[in-house]
N, C-alpha and C positions, 0 to 999 in steps of 0.2 A: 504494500500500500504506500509506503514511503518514496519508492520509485513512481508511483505516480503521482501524486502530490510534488515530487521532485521534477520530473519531464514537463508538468503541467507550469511550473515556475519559470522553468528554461523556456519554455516556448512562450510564455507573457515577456517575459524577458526579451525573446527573437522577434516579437510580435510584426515590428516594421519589415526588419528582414525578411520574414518566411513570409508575408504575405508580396513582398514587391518580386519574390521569387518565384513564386506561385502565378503573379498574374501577368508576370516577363515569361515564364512558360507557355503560358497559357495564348499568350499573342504570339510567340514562337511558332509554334502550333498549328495558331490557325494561318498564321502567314504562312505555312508550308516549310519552315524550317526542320521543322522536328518531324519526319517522315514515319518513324517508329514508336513514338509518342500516342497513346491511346487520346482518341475523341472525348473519353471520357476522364482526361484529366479536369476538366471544367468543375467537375463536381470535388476536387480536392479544394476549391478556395471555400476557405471558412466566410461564412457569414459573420456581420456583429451580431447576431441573436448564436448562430455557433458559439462566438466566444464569450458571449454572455452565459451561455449554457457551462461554458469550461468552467468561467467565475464560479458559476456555480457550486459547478463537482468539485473547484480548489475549494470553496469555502467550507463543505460537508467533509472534507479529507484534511484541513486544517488540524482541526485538533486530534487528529488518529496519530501524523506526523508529530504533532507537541509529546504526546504521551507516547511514544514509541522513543521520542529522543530522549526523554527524562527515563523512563524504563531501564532503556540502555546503558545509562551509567553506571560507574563501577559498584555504586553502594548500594546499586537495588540487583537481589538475587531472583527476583521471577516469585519474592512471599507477597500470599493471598494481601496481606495488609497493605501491601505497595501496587497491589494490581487490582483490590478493589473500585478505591476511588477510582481510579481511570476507567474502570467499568462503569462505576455511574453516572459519571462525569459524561462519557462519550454516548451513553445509552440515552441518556438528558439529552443531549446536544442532534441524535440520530431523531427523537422526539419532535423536537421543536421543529425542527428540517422536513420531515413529514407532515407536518402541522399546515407549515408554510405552504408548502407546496400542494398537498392536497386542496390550499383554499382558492390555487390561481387558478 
């Protein structure tokens, strides 16, 4: 889950890049550059409701990533006392996210 959360940062991050790359393809393409290039590159460029959608899933995977990286340190052994809160912490947090979303 952490690599996700993590890929989805890098690509907000690349956001300019990979979209001016994506739609320089994309004109490649149709101008007849790219002979080997599927037709159906077109449907790789993200929408802003796509990456509104990503904000999304980064903000539901936010705190999975917090408590995975606190977890990990050297003072927590994987005991139930240090791995509860984070279960209800995140079960809270899965909660409200469903809440949300079931109301749009």
């Amino acid at each position: 889950m952490g690599g996700d959360y993590n890929s989805l940062t890098r690509a907000f991050d690349l956001r300019k890049p990979l979209e001016d790359f994506v739609a320089s393809a994309i004109q490649r393409n149709e101008n007849g550059e790219y002979d080997s290039l599927p037709s159906s590159l077109q449907h790789d460029e993200l929408t802003i409701s796509d990456w509104d959608t990503l904000q999304d899933i980064m903000d539901i995977l936010e705190p999975f990533h917090h408590w995975q990286l606190k977890l990990q340190k050297k003072e927590h052994f994987g005991q139930l006392h240090d791995i509860f809160p984070a279960m209800d912490k995140l079960l809270g947090q899965l909660e409200e996210s469903k809440q949300l979303y079931e109301s749009i």
